[in-house]
N, C-alpha and C positions, 0 to 999 in steps of 0.2 A: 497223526492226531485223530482221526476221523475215524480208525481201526478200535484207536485205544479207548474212543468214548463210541464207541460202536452206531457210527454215524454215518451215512451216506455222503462222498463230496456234494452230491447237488444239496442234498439238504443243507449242507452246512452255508453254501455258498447263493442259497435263497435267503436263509438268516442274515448271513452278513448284506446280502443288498436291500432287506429290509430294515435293519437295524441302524448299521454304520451312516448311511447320508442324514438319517436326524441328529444322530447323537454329533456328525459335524459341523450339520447346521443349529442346534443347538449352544456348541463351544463356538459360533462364529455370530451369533446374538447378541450373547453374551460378551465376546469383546466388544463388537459394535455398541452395543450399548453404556461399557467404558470409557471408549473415546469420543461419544457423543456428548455424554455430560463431560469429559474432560477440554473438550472443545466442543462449547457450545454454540456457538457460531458459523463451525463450520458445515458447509452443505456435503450432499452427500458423494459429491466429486473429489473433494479433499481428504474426507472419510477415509473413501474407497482407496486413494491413494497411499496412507498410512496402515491400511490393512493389509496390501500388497507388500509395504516394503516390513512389514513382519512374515512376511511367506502364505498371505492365505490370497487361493486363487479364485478372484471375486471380477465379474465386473461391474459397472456404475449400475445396471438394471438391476441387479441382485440386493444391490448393498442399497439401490432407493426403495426398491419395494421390500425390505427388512425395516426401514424408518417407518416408510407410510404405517406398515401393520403395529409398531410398537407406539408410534404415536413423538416419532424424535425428532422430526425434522426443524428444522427453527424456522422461531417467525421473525418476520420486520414488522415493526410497528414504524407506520408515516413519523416523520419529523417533524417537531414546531421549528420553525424558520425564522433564527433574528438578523436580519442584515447588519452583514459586517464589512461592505463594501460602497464606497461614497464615488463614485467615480466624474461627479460633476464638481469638479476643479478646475483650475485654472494652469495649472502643469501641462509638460507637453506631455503626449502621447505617446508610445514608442510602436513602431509597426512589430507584427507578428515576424519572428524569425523562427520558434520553432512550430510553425504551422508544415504538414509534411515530410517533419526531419523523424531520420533515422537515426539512431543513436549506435556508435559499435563499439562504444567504451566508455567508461567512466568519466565522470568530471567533463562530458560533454555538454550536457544539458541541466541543470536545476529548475525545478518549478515549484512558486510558493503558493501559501493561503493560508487565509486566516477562519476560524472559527470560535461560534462561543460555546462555554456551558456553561450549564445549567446549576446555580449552589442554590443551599436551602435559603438563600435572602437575597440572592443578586446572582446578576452574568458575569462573567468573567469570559477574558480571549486568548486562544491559543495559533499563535503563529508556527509554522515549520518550515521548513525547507528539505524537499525530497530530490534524491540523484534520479531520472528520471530512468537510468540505462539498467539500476539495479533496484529501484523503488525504497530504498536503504532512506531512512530522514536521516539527513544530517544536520539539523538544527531545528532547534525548537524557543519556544518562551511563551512564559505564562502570564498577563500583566489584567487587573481591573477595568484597562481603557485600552481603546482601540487607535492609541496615538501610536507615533513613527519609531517611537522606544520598541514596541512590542516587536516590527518586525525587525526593526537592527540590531536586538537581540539574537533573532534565530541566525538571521544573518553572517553574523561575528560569529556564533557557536561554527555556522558551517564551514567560513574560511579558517578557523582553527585546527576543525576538525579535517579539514581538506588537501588546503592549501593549492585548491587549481591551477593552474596551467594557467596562462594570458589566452584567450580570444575565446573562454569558454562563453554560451548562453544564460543569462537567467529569467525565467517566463515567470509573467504572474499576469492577473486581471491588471485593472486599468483603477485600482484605490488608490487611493491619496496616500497612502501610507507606502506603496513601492512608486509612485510617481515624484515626488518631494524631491527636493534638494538635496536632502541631508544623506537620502537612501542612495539616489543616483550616484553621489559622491563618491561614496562608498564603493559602487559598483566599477565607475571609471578610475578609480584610484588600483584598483584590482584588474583592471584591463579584461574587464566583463560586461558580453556585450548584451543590451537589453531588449528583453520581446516582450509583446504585452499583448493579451488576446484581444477579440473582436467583441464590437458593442451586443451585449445581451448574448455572448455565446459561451457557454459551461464548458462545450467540448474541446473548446482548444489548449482548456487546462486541464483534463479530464484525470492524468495521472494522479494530480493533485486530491480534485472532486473524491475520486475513488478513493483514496487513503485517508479522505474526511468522512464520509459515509462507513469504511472500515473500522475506524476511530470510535464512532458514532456507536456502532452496531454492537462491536463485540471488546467495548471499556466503558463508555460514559452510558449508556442506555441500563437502567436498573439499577444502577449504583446511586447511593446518596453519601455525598462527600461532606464530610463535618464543616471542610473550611477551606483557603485556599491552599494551605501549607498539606491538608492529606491532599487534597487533587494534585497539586508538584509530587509530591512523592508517587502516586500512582499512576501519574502520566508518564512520570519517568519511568518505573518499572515498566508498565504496558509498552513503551516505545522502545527501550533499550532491550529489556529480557523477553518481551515476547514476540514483539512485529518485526523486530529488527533481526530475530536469532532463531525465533522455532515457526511464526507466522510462514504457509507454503503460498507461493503464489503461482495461478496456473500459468500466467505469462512468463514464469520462470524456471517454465517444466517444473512445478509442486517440491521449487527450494525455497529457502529464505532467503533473504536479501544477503545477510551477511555470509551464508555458503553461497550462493552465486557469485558472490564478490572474490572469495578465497577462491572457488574453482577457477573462474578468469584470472586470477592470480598463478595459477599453480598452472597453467596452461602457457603462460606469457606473451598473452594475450597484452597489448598497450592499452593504458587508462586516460590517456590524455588526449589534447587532440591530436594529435597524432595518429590514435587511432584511425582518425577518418571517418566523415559521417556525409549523409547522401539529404541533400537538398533539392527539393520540387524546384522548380518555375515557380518565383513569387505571383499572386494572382496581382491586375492592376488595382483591385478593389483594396490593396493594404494601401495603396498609396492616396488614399482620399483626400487625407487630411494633413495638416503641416506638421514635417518630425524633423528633430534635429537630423544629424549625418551621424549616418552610422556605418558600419562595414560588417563582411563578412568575412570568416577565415577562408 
């Protein structure tokens, strides 16, 4: 070739190394910048990670200083805060059980909460219930009021959707709405055993926490919902079609819930407890306060 255009190889091959690395960081922009508006939410860890599994060989440095200079990175805007948690009842308390634990299968652990948003004339709450081992929600409900309806809705979706094993976990804060009679019932009727986190501490529901701020970030933040019937339908979409099926999470090696779930499956890997799961030394500070009896598997 170099004869036939009567070219020197070094010349040719000064050309190509001046030319070639733009025009592929040029086509490697330009995807980026595809999948940046296409997911907008996501940081540049996630990015990175989808640009690899199309075959381009980037790492996180490249691909965050390609946002800074285009200007793509996303922002968090502070949340306004409505309490959706009443924990000054008269119900017992249940001590922490998944304080510590390790999860090594499915249907070990569940952990719930509740949130509100935000309509053009009122709050409304959303309850869920998430697998803790795959971050997968398996239940949800959307109601006006923050009564015991809202969470045994998500509830009942989950043991539908489930059907656990006897001696699994369910974790939630210390509200009136998973403390109740009605909720408990529900739980020991199902031979599910209950934890409930510590006074004023977010982290020992943090799975949770995380998938309300996720929620937050990249569904309810910028949106204005006509009413409460478009927010069901797009809660649903958001939670079924995208956090549940395409949303990567790094704690999942950058899968989704529902492929990590099928991989453990196609592995035969156990989902029950059976699998087996690794508990700390309770600390004596769970035992402060008066709790019914409970057990551990």
């Amino acid at each position: 070739m170099c004869r036939l255009g009567q070219l020197s190889r070094a010349g040719y091959y000064r050309h190509w190394r001046a030319s070639a690395p733009r025009e592929e960081n040029t086509a490697l922009r330009d995807r980026l910048q595809q999948l940046a508006l296409a997911h907008r939410h996501y940081g540049y860890r996630r990015l990175g990670v989808l640009l690899r599994r199309e075959g381009w060989e980037v790492n996180h440095k490249r691909v965050l200083g390609i946002l800074q200079a285009d200007n793509l990175l996303c922002l968090h805007r502070r949340a306004f805060v409505v309490p959706t948690t009443d924990s000054k009842h008269s119900w017992p308390v249940w001590p922490n059980l998944a304080r510590g634990m390790e999860t090594t299968g499915l249907n070990q652990l569940w952990v719930a909460d509740i949130t509100y948003v935000h309509l053009k004339e009122e709050f409304v709450y959303l309850a869920v219930v998430l697998d803790a081992h795959s971050r997968r929600v398996v239940g949800w409900a959307i109601e006006r009021h923050l009564g015991t309806v809202l969470a045994l809705r998500a509830l009942k979706m989950a043991l539908a959707e489930r059907m656990p094993e006897p001696g699994m976990i369910h974790h939630s804060d210390r509200g009136i709405q998973y403390a109740c009679s009605d909720y408990v019932r529900v739980l020991q009727q199902h031979d599910i055993q209950i934890s409930m986190s510590r006074v004023g501490n977010p982290y020992d529901n943090a799975k949770a926490e995380s998938f309300i701020k996720t929620l937050k970030q990249e569904e309810v933040d910028g949106r204005a919902y006509r009413d409460l019937n478009h927010l069901r339908r797009s809660i649903a979409e958001f939670l079924e079609s995208v956090y549940n099926r395409q949303r990567l999470h790094s704690a999942l090696g950058y899968q989704s819930p529902i492929d990590f779930e099928e991989a453990i499956s196609s592995t035969g890997i156990s989902t029950g407890m059976g699998g087996g799961r690794v508990l700390l030394p309770p600390s004596p500070a769970l035992f402060e306060y008066s709790v019914p009896i409970f057990r551990v598997s």
